[in-house]
Z-matrix of the N, CA and C atoms (Angstrom, degrees):
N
C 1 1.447
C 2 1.531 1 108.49
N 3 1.355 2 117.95 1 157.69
C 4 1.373 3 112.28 2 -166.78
C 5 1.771 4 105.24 3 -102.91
N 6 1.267 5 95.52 4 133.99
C 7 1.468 6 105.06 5 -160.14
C 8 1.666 7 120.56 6 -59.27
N 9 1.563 8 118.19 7 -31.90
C 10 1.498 9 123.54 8 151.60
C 11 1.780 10 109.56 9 -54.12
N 12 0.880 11 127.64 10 -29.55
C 13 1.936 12 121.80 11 -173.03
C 14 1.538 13 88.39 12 -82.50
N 15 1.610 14 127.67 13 -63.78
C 16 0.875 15 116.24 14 -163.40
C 17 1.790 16 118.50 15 -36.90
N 18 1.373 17 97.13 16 -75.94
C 19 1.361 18 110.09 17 160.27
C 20 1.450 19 121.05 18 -11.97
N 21 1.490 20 111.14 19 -58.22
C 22 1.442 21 106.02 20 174.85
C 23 1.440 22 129.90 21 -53.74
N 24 1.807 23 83.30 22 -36.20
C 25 1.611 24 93.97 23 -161.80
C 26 1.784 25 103.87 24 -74.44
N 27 1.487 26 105.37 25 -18.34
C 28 1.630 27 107.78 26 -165.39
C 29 1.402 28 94.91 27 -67.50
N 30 1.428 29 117.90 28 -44.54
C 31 1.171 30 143.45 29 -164.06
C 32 2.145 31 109.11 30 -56.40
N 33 1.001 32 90.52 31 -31.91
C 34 1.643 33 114.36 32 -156.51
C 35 1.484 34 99.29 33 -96.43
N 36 1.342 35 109.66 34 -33.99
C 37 1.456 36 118.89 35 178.02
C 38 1.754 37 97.93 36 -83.96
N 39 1.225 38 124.56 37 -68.03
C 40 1.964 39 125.39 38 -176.60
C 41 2.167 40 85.68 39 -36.50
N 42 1.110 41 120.51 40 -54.65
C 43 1.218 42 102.64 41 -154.81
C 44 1.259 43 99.54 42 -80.26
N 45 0.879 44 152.19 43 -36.81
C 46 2.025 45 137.86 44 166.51
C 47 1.437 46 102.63 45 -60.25
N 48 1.369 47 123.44 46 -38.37
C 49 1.320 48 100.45 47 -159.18
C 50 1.835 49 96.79 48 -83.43
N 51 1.319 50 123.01 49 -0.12
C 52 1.447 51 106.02 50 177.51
C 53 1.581 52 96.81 51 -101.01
N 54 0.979 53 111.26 52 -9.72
C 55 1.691 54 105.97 53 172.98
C 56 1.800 55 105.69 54 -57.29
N 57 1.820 56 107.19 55 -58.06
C 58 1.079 57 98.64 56 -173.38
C 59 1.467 58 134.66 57 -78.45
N 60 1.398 59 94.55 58 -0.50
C 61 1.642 60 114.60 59 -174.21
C 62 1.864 61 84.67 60 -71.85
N 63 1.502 62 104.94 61 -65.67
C 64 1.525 63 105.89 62 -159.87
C 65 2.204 64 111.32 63 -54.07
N 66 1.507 65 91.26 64 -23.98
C 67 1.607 66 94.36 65 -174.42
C 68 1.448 67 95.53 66 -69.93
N 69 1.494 68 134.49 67 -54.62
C 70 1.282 69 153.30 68 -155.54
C 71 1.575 70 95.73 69 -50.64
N 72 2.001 71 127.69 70 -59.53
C 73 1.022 72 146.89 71 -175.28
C 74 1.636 73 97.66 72 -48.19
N 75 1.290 74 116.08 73 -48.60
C 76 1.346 75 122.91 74 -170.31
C 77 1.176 76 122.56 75 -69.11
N 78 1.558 77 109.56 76 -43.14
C 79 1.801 78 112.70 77 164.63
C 80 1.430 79 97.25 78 -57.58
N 81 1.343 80 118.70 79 -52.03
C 82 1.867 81 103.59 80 -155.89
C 83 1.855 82 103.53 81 -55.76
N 84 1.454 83 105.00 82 -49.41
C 85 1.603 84 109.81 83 -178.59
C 86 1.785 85 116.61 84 -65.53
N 87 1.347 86 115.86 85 -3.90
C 88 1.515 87 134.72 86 160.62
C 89 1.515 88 127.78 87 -79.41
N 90 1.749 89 101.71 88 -38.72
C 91 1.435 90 125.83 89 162.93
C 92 1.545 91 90.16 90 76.16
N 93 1.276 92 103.14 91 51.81
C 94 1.838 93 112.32 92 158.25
C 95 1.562 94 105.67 93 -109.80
N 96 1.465 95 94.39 94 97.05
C 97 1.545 96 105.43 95 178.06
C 98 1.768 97 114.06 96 -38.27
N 99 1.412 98 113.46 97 -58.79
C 100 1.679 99 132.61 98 -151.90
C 101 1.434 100 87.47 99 -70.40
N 102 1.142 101 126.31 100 -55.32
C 103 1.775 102 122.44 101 -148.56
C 104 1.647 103 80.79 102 -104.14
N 105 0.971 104 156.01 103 -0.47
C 106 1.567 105 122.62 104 131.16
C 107 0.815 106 127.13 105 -54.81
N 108 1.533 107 129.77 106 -58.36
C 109 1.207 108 147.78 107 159.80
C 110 1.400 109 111.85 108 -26.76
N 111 1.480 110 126.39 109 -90.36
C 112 1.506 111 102.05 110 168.48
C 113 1.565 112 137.12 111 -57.46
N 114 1.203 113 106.85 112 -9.24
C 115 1.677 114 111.80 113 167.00
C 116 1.674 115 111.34 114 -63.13
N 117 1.969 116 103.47 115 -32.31
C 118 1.472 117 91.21 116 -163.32
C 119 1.925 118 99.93 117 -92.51
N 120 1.051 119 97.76 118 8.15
C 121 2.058 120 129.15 119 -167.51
C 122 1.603 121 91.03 120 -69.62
N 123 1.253 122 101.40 121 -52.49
C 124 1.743 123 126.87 122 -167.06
C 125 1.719 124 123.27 123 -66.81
N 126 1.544 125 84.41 124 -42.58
C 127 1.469 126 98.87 125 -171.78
C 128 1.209 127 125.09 126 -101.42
N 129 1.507 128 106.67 127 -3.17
C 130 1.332 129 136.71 128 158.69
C 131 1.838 130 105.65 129 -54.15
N 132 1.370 131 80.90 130 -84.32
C 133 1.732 132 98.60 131 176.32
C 134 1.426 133 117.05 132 -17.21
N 135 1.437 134 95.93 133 -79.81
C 136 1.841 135 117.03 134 178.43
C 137 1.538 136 99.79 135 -49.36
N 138 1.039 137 148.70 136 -26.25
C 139 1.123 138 155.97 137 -147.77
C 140 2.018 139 100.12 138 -95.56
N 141 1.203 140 88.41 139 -65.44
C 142 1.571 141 102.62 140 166.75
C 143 1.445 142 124.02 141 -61.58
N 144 1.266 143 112.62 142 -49.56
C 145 1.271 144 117.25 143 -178.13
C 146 1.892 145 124.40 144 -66.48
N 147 1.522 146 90.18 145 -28.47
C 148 1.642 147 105.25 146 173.86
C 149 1.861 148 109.62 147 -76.50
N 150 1.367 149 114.77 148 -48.87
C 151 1.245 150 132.34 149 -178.24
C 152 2.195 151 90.44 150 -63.71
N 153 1.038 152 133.02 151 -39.89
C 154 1.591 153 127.88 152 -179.96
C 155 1.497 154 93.82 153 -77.82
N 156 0.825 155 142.90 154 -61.28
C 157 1.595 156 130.44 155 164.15
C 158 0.824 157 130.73 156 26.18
N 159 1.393 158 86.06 157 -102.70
C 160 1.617 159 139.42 158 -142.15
C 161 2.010 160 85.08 159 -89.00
N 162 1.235 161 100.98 160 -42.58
C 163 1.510 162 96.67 161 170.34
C 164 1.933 163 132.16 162 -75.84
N 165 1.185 164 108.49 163 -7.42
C 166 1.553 165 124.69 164 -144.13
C 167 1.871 166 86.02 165 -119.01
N 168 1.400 167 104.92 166 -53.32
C 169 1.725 168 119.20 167 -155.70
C 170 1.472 169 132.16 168 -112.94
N 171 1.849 170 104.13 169 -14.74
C 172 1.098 171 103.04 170 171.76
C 173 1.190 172 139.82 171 -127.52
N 174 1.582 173 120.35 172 34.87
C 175 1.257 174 123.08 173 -162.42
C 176 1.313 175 132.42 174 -30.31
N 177 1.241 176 116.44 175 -58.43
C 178 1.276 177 146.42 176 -164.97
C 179 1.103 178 107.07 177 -45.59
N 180 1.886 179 116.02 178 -54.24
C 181 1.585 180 136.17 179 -127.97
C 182 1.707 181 80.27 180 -128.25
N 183 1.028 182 127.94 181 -26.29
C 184 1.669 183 134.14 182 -177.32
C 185 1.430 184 106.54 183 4.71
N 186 1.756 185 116.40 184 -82.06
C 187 1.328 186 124.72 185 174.07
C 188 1.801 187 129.39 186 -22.47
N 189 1.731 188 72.08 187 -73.47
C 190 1.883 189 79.74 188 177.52
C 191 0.929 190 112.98 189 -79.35
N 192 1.660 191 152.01 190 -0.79
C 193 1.182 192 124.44 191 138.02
C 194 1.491 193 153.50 192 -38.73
N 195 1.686 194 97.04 193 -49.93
C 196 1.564 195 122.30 194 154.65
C 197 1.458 196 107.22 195 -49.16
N 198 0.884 197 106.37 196 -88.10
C 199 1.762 198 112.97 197 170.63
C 200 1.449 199 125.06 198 -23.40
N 201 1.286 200 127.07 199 -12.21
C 202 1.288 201 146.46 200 162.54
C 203 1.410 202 109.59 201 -96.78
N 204 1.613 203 113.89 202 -72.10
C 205 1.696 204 105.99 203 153.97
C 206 1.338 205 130.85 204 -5.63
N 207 1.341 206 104.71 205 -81.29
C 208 1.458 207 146.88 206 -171.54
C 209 1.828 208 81.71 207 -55.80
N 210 1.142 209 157.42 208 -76.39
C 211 1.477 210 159.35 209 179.61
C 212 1.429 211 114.65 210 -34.18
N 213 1.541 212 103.47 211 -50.69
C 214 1.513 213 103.83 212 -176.73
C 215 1.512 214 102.36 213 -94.24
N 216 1.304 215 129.31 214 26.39
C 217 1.573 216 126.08 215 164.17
C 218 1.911 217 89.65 216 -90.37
N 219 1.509 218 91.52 217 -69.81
C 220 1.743 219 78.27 218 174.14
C 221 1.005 220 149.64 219 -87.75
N 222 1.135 221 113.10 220 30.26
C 223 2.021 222 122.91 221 154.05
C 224 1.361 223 100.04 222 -93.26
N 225 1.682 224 131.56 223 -10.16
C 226 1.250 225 132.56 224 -166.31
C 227 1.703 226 89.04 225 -86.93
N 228 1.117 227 117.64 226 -58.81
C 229 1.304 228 139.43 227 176.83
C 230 1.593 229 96.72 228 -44.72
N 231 1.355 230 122.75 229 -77.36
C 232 1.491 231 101.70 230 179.52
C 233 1.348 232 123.83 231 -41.07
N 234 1.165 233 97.40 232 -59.86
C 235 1.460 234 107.55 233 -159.45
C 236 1.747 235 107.85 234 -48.63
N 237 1.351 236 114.62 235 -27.51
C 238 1.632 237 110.69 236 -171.56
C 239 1.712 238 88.23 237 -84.34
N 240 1.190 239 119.81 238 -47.30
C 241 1.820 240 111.86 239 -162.90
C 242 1.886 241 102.40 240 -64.50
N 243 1.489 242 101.55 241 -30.63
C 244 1.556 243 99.17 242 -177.89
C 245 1.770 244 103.86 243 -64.58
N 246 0.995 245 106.00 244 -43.19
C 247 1.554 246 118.49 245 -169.62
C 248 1.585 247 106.22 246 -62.09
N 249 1.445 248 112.58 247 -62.20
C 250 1.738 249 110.41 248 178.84
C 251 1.614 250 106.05 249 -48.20
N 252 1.655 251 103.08 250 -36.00
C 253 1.775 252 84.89 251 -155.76
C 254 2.136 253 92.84 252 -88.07
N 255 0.938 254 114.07 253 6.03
C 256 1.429 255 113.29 254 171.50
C 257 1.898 256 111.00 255 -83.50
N 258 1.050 257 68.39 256 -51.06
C 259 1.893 258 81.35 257 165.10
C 260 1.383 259 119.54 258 -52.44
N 261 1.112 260 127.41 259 -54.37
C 262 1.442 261 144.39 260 178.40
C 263 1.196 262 114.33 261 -49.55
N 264 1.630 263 101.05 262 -53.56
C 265 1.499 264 107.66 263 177.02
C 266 1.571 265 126.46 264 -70.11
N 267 1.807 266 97.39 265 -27.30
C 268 1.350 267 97.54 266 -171.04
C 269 1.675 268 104.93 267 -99.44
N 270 1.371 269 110.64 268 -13.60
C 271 1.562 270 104.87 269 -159.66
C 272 1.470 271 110.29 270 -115.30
């Protein structure tokens, strides 16, 4: 795989998977049993599947992968807190 896509893709994955981490937090503090439940179904997965990876496929690049990861968790993270509190204000 080509080492700029990868990157993206690590990148592309930290930022959905903190989207659904942060939605998941929100059902539980909503007390919607089902869509926690599969939210935490989800984030499980991605959770595993990134951690088999990163262990299985990327020796080399190991570091800066995380470190890309680790980036798109928090723009994932912004991007939902920027969004609620835009909402709030506007809606």
């Amino acid at each position: 795989m080509n080492v700029v896509f990868e990157h993206i893709l690590f990148f592309a994955v930290g930022f959905s998977q903190d989207l659904l981490i942060t939605y998941y937090y929100q059902a539980i503090a909503k007390d919607w049993p089902y869509k926690s439940a599969a939210l935490s179904f989800l984030v499980t997965i991605v959770n595993i599947l990134v951690i088999y990876k990163i262990i299985t496929g990327i020796e080399d690049r190991v570091l800066t992968v995380i470190l890309v990861y680790a980036l798109g968790n928090a723009v994932g993270t912004y991007a939902v807190v920027r969004r609620h509190k835009n909402h709030a204000l506007h809606g």
